[in-house]
Backbone as JSON Lines, residues from 0, in Angstrom:
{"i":0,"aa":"X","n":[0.84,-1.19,0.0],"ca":[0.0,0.0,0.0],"c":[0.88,1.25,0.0]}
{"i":1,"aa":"X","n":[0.39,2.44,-0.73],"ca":[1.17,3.57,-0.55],"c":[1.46,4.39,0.25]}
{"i":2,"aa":"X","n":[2.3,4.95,0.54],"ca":[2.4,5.79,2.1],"c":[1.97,7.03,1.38]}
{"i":3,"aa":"X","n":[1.36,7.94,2.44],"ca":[1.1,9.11,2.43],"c":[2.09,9.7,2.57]}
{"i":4,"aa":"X","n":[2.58,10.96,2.01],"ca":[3.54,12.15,2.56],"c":[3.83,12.42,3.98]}
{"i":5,"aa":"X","n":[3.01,12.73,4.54],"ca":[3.3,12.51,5.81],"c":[3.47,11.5,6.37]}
{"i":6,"aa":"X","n":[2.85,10.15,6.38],"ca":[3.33,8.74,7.14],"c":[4.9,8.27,6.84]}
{"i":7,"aa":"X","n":[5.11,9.1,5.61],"ca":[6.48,8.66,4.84],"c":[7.55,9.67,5.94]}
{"i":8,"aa":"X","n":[7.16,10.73,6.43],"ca":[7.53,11.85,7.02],"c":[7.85,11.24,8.33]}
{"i":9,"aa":"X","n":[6.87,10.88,9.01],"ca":[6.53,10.51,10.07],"c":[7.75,9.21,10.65]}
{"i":10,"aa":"X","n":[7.38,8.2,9.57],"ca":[8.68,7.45,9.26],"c":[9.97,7.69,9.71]}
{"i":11,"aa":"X","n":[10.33,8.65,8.75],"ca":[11.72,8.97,8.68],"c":[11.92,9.93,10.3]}
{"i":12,"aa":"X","n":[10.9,10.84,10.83],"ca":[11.37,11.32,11.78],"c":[11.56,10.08,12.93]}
{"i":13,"aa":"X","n":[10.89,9.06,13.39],"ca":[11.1,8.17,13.9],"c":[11.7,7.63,14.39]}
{"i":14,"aa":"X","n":[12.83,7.11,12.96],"ca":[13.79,6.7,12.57],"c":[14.95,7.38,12.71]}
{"i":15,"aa":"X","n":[15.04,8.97,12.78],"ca":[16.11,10.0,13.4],"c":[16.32,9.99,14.35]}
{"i":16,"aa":"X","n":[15.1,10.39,15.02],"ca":[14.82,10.34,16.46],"c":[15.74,8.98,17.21]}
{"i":17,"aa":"X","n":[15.53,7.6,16.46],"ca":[16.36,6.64,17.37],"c":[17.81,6.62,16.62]}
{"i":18,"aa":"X","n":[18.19,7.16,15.82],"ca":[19.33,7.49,15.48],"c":[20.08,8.11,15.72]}
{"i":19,"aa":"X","n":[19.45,9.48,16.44],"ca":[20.6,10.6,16.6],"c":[20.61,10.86,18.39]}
{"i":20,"aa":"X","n":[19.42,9.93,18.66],"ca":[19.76,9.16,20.36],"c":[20.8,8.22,20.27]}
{"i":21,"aa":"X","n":[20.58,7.22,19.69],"ca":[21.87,6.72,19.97],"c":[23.21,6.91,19.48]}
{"i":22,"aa":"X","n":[23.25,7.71,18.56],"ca":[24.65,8.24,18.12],"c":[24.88,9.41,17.39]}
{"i":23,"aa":"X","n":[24.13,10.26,17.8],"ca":[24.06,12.08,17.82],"c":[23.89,12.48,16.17]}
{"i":24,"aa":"X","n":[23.84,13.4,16.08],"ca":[23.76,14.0,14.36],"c":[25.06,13.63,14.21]}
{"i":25,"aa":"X","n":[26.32,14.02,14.42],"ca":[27.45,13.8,13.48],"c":[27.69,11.93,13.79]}
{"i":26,"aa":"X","n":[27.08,11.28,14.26],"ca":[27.5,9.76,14.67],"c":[26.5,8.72,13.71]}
{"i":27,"aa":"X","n":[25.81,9.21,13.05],"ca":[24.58,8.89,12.06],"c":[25.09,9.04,10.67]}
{"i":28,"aa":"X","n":[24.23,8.48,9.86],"ca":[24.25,8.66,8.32],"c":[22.99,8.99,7.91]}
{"i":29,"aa":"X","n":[22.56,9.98,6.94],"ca":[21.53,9.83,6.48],"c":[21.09,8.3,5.84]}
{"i":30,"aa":"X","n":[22.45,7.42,5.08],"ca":[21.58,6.09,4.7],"c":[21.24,5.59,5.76]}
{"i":31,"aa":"X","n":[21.69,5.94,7.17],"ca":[21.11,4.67,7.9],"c":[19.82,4.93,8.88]}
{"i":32,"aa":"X","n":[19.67,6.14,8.6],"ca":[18.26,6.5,8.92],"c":[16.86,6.66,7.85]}
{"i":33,"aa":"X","n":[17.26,6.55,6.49],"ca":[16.56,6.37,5.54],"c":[16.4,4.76,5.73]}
{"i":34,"aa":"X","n":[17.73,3.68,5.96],"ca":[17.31,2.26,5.85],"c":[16.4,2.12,7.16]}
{"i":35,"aa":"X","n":[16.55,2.22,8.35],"ca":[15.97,2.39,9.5],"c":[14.37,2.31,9.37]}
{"i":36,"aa":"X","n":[14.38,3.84,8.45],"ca":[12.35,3.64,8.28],"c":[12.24,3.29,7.25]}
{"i":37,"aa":"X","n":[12.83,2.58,6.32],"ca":[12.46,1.86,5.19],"c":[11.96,2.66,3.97]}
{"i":38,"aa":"X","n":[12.75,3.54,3.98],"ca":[12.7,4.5,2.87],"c":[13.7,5.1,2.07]}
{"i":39,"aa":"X","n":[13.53,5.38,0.6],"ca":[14.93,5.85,0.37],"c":[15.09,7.37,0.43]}
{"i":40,"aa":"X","n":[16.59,7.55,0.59],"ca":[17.35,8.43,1.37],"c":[17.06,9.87,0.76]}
{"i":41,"aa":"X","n":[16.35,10.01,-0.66],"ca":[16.54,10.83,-1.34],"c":[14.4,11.47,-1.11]}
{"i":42,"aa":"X","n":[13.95,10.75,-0.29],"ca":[12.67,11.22,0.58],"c":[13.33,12.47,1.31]}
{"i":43,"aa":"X","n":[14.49,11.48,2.23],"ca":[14.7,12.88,2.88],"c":[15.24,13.72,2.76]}
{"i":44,"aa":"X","n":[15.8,13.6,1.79],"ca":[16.61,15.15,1.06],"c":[15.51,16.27,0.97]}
{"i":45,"aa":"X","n":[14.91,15.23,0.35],"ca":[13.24,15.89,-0.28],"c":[12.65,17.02,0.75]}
{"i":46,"aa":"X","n":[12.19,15.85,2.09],"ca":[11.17,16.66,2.81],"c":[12.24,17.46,4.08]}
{"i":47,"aa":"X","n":[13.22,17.39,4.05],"ca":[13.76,17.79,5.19],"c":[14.85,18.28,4.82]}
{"i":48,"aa":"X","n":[15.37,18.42,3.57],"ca":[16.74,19.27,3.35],"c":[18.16,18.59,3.5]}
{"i":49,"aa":"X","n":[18.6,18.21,4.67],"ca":[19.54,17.45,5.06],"c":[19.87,17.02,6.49]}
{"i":50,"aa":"X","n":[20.16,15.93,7.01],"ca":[20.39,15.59,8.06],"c":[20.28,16.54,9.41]}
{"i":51,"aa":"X","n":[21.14,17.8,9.68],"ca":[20.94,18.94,10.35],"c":[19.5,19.46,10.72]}
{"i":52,"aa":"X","n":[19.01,19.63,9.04],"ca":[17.64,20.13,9.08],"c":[16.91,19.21,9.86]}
{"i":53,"aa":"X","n":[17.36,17.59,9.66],"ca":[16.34,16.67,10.34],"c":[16.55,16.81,11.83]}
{"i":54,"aa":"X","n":[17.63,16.78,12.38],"ca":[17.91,17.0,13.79],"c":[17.23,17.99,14.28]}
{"i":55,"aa":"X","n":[16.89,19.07,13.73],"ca":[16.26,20.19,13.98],"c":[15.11,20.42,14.51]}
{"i":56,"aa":"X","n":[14.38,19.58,13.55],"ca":[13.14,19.32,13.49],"c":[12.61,18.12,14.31]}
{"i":57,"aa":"X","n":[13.39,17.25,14.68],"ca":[13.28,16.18,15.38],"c":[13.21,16.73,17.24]}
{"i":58,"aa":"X","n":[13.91,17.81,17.35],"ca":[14.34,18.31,18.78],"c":[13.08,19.06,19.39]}
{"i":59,"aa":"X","n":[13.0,19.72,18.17],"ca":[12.24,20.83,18.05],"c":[10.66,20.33,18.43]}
{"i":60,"aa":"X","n":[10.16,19.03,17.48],"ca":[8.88,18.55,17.9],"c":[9.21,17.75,19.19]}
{"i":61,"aa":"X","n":[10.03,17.17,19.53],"ca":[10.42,16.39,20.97],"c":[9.95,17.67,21.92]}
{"i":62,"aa":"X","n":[10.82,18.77,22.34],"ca":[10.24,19.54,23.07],"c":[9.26,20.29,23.07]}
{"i":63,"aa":"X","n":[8.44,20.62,22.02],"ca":[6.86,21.03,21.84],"c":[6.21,20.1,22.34]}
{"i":64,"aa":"X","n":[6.45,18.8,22.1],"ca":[5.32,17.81,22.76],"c":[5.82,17.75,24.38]}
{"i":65,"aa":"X","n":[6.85,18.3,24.8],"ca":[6.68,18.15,26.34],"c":[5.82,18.98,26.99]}
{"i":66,"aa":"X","n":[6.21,20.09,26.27],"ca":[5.43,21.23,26.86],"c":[4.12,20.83,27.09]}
{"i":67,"aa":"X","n":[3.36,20.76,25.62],"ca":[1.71,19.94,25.72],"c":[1.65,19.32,26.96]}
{"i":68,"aa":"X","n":[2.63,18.48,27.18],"ca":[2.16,16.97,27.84],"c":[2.54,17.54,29.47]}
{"i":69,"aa":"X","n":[3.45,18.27,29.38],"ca":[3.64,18.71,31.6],"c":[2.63,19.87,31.46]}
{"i":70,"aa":"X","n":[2.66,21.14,30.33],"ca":[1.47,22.32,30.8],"c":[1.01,22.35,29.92]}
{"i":71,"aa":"X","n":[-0.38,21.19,29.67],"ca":[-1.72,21.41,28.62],"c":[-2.34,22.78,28.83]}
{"i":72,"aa":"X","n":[-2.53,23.43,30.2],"ca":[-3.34,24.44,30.37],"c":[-2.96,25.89,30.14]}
{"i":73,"aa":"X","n":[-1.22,25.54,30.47],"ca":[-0.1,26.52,30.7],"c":[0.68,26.92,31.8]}
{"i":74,"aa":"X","n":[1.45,27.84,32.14],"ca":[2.21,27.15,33.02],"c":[1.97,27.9,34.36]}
{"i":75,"aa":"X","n":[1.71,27.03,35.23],"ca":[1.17,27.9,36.33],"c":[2.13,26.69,37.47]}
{"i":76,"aa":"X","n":[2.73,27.74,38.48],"ca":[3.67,27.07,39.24],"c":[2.81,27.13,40.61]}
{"i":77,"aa":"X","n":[1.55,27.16,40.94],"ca":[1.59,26.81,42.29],"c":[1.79,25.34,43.13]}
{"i":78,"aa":"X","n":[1.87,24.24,42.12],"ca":[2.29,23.48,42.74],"c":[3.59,22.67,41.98]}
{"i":79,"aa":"X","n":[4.75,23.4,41.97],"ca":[5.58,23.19,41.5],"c":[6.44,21.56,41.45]}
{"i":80,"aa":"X","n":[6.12,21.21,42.45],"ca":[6.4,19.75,42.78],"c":[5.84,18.6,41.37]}
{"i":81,"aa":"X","n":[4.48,19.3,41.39],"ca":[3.52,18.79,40.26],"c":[4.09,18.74,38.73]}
{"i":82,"aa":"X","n":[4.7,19.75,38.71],"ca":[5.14,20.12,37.41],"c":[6.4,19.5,37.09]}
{"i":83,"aa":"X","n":[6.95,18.92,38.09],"ca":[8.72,18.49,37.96],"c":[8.24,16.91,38.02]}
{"i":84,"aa":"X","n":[6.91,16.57,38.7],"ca":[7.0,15.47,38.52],"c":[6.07,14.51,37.42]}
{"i":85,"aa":"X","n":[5.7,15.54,36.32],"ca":[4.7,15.64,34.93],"c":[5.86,15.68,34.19]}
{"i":86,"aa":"X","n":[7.17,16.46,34.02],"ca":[8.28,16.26,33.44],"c":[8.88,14.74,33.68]}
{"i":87,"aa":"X","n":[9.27,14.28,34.83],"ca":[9.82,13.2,35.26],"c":[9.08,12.23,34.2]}
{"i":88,"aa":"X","n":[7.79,12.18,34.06],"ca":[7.27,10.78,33.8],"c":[7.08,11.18,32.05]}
{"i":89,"aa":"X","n":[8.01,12.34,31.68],"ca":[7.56,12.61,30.29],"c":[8.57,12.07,29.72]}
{"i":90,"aa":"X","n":[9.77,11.97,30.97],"ca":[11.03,11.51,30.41],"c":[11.03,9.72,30.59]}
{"i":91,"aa":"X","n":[10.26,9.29,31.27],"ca":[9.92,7.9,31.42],"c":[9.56,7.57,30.0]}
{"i":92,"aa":"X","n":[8.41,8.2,29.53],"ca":[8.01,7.56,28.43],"c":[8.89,8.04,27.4]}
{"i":93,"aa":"X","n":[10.02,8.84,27.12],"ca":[10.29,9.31,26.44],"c":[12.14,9.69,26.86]}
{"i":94,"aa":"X","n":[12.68,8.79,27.16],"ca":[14.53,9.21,27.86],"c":[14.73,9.37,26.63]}
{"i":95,"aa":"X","n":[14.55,9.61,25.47],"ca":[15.97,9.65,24.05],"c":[15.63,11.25,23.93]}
{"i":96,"aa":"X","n":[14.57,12.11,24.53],"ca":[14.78,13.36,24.7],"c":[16.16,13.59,25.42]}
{"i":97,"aa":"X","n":[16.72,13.31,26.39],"ca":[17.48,13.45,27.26],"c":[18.59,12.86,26.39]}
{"i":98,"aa":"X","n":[19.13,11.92,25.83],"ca":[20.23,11.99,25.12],"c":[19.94,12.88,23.68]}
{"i":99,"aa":"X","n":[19.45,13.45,22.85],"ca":[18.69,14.4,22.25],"c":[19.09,15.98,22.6]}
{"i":100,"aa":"X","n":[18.68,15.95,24.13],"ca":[19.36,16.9,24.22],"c":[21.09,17.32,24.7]}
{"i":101,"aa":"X","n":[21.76,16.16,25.13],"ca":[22.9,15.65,25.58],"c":[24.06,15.99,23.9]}
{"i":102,"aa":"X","n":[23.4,15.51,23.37],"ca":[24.45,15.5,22.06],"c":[23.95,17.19,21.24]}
{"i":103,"aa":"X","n":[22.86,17.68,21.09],"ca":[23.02,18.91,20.33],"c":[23.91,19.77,21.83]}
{"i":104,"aa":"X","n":[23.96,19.65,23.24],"ca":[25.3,20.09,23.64],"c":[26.65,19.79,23.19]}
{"i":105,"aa":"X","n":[26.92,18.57,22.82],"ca":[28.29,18.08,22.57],"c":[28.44,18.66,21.03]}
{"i":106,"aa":"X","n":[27.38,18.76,20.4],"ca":[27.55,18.9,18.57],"c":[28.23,20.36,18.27]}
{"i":107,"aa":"X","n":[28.55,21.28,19.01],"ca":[29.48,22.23,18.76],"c":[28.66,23.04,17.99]}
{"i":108,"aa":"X","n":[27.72,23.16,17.75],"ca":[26.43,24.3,16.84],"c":[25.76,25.13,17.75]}
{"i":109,"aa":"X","n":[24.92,26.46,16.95],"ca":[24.15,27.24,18.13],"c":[23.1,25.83,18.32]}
{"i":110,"aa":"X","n":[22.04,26.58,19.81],"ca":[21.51,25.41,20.06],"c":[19.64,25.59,19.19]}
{"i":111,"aa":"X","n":[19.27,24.57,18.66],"ca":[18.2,24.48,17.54],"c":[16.87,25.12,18.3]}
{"i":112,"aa":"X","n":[16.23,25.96,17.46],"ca":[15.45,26.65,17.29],"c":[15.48,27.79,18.8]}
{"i":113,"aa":"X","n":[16.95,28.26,19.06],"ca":[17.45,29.14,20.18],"c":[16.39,30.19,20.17]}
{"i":114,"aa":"X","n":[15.49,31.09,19.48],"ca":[15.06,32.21,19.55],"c":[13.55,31.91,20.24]}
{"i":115,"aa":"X","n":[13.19,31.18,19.86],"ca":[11.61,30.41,20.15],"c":[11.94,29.52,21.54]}
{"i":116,"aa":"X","n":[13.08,29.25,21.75],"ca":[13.28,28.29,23.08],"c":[13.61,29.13,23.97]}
{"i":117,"aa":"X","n":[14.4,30.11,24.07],"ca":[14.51,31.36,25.01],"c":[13.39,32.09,25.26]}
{"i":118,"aa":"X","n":[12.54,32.84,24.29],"ca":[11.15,32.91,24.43],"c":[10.51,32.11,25.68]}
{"i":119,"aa":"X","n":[10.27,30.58,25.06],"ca":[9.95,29.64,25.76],"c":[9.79,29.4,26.97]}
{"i":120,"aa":"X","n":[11.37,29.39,27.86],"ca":[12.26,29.29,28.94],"c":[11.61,30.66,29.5]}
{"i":121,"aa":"X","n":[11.72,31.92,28.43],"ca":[11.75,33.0,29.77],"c":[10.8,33.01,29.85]}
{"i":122,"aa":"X","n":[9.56,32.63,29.61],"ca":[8.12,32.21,30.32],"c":[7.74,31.02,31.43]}
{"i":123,"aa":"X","n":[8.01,30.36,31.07],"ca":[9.13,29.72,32.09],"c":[9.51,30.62,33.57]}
{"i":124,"aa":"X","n":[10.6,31.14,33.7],"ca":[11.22,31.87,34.52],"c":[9.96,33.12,35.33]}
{"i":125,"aa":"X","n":[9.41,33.91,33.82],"ca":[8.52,34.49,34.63],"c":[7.33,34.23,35.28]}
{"i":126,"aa":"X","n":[6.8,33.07,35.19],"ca":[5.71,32.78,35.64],"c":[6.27,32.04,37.48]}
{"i":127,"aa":"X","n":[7.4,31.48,37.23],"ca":[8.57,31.2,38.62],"c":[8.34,32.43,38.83]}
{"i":128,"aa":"X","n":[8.86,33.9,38.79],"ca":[8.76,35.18,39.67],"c":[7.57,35.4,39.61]}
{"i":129,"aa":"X","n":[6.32,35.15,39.24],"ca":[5.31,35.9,39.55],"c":[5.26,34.51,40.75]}
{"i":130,"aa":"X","n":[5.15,33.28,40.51],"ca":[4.9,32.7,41.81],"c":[5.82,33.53,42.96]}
{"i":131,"aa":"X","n":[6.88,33.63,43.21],"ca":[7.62,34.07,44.16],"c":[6.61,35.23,44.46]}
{"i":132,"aa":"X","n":[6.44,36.17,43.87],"ca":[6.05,37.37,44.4],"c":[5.15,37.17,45.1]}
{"i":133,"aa":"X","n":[4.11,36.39,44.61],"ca":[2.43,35.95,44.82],"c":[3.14,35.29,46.33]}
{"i":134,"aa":"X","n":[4.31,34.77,46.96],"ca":[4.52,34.31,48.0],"c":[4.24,32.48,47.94]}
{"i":135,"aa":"X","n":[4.32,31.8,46.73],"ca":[4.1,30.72,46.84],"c":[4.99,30.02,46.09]}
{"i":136,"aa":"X","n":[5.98,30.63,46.14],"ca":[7.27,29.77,46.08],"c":[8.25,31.01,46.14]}
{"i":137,"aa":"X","n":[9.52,30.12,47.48],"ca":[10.05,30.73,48.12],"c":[11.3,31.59,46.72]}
{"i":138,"aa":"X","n":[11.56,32.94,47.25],"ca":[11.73,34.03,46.63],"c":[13.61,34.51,46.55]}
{"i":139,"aa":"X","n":[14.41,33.18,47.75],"ca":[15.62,33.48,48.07],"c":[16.48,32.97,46.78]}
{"i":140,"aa":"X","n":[15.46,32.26,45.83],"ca":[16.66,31.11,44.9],"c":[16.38,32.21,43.18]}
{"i":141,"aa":"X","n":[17.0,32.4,42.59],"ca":[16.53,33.3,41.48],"c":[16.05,32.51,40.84]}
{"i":142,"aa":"X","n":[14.74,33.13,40.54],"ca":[13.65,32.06,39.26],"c":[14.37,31.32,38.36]}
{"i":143,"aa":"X","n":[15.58,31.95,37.82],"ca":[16.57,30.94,36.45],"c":[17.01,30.14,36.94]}
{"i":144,"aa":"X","n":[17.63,29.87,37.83],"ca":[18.07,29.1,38.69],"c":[17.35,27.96,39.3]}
{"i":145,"aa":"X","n":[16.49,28.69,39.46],"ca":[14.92,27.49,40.29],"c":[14.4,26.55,38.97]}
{"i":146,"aa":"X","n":[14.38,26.96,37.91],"ca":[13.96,26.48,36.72],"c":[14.86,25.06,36.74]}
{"i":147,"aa":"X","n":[16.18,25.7,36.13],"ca":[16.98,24.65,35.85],"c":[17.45,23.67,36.83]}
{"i":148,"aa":"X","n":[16.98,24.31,37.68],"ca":[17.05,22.91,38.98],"c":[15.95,22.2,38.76]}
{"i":149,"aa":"X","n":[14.96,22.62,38.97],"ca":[13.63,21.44,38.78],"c":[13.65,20.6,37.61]}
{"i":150,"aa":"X","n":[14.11,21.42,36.2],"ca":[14.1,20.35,35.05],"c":[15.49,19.18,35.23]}
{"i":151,"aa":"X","n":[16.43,19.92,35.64],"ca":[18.08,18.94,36.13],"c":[17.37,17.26,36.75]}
{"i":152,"aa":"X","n":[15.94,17.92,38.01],"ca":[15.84,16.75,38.98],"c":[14.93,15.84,38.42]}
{"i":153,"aa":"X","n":[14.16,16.56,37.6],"ca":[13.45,15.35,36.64],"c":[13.91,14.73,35.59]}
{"i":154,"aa":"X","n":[15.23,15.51,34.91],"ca":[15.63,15.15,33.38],"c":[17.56,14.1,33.85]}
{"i":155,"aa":"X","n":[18.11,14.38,35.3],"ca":[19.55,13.9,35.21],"c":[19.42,12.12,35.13]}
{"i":156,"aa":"X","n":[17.6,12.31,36.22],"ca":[17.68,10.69,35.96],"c":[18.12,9.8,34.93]}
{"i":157,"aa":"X","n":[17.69,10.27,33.44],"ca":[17.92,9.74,32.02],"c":[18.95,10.17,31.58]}
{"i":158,"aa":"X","n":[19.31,11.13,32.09],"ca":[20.63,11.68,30.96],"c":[21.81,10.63,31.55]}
{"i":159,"aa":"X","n":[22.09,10.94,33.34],"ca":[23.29,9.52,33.44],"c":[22.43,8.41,34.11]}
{"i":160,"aa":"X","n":[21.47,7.96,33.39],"ca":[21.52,6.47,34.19],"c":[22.41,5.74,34.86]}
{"i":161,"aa":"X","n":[23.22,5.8,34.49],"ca":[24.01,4.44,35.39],"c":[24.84,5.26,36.54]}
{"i":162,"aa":"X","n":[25.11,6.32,36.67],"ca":[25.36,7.04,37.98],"c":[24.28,7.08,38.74]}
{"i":163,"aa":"X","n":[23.08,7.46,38.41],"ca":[21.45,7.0,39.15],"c":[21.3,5.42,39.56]}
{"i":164,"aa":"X","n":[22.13,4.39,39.06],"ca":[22.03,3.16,39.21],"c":[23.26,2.9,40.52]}
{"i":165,"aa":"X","n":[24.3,3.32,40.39],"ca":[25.64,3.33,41.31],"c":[25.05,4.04,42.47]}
{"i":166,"aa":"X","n":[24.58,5.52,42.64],"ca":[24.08,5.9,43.73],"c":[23.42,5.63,44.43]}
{"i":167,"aa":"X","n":[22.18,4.62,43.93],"ca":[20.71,4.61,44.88],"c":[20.88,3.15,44.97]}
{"i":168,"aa":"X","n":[21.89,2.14,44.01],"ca":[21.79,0.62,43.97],"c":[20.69,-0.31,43.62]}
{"i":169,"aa":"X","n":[19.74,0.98,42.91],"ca":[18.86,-0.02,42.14],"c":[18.75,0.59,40.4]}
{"i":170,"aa":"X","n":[18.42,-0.49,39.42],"ca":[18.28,-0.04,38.6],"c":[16.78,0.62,38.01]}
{"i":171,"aa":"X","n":[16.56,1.65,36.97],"ca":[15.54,1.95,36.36],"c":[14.05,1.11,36.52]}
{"i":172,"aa":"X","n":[14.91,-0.3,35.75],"ca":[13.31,-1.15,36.4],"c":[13.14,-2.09,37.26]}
{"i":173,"aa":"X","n":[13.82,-1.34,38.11],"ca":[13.44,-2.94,39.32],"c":[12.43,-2.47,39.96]}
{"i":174,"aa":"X","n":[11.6,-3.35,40.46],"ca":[9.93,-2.9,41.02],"c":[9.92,-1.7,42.03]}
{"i":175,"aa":"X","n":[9.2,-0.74,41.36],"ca":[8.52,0.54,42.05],"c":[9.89,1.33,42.35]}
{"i":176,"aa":"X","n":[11.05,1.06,41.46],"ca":[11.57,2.37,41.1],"c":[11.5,3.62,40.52]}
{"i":177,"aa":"X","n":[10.71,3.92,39.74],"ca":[10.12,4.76,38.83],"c":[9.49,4.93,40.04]}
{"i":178,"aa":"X","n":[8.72,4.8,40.74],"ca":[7.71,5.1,41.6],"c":[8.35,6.15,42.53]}
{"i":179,"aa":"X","n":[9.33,5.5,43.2],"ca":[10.25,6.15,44.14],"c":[10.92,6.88,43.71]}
{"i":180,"aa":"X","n":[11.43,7.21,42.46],"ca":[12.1,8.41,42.22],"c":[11.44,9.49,41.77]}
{"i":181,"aa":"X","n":[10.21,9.46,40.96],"ca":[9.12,10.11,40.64],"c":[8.97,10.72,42.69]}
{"i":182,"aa":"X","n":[8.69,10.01,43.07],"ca":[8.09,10.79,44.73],"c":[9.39,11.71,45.15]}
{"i":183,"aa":"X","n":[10.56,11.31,45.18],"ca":[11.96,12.02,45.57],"c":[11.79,13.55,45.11]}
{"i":184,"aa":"X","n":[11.27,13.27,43.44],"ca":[11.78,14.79,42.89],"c":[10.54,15.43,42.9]}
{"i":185,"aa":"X","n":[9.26,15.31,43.07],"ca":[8.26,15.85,43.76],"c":[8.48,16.71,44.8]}
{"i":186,"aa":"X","n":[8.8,15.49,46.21],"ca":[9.41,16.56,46.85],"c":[10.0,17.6,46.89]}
{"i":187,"aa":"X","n":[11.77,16.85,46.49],"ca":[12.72,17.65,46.28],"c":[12.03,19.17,45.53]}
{"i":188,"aa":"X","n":[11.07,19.29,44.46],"ca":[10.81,20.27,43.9],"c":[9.95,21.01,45.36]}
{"i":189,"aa":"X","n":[9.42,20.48,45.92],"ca":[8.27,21.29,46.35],"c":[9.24,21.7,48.04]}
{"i":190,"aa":"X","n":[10.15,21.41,48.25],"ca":[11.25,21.42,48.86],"c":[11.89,22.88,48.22]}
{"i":191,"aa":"X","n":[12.31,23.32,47.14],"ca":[12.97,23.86,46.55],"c":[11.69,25.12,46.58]}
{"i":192,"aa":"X","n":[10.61,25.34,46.49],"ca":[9.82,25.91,46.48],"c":[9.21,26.72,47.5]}
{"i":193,"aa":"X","n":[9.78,25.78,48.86],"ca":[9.29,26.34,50.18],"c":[9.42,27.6,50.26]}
{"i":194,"aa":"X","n":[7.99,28.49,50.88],"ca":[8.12,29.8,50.75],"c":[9.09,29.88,51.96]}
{"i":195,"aa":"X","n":[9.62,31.0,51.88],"ca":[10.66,31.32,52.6],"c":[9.8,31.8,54.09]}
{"i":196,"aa":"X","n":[11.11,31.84,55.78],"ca":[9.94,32.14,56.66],"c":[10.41,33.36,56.89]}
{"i":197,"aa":"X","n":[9.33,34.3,57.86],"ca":[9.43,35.8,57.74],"c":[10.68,35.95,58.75]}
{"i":198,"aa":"X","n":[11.63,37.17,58.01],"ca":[12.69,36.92,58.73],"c":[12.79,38.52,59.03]}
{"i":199,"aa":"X","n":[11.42,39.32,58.56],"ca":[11.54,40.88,58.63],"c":[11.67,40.73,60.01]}
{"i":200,"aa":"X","n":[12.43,42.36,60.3],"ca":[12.6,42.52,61.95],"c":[10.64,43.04,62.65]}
{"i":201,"aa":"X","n":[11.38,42.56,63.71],"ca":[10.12,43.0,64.6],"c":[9.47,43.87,65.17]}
């Protein structure tokens, strides 16, 4: 049967996606991600320009769909714990984000679609200071800072597994691990969040 343009699309991003997880844009071939989804190579010249372009685009929809999937509504930090631990389980179903994003660090390029992801982030950040202000999350840690800690405690799990395996002495799936580390960084976030206590003079 014939593939549609897009299923053919769909395909090949797929097929990047487990390609340039396991061995980054420069560690890949375009043939072997064209053989991968069972298509030839000159599709993706077609719909995607060249390899780069595919990485691009591959990162790019990886982190749009997180967003969807931790803030469908948008991003509202009053229960911040909540939100680090909607990330955690985004990276459960989904760790090749985390090497994904591991290698466009190592790949020596600006980082993909930088203008729209800073955007992104500093919404992000400000909606962290309007919580602080609002008094519901503590105000001593600077919102940028508070950010990249909460995503670090949901996202380091996947990035070094096996230092997460050496430290705690269990692995990823041994029964009701996921469980227990999912509860850790909950905390830990809502820990990180504690409003601060009144320390004005008297």
């Amino acid at each position: 049967m014939k593939r549609t343009v897009e299923e053919t699309r769909q395909r090949l991003r797929e097929a990047a996606t487990a390609e340039f997880a396991e061995h980054g844009a420069d560690g890949t071939t375009v043939t072997r991600i064209a053989a991968r989804a069972g298509v030839n190579k000159e599709r993706l010249y077609a719909y995607f320009g060249d390899k780069d372009a595919l990485f691009d685009e591959v990162l790019t929809e990886a982190l749009e769909e997180l967003s969807r999937v931790v803030a469908p509504e948008g991003l509202q930090f009053e229960d911040l714990g909540e939100f680090a631990g909607r990330t955690f389980d985004y990276y459960v179903e989904h760790p090749e984000l985390a090497r994904l994003l591991q290698w466009e660090g190592l790949r020596g390029a600006p980082p993909v679609s930088a203008p729209a992801r800073v955007a992104h982030y500093g919404r992000k950040v400000a909606a962290a200071a309007d919580a602080q202000r609002n008094g519901v999350i503590d105000s001593r840690i600077d919102a940028g800072h508070l950010m990249f800690m909460v995503i670090g405690l949901a996202a380091w799990w996947f990035s070094v597994p096996q230092l997460a395996s050496m430290l705690t002495g269990a692995e990823a799936d041994a029964p009701d691990e996921q469980t227990k580390r999912r509860a850790f960084v909950v905390e830990a976030a809502q820990r990180l969040a504690g409003v601060a206590p009144d320390v004005s003079p008297s």
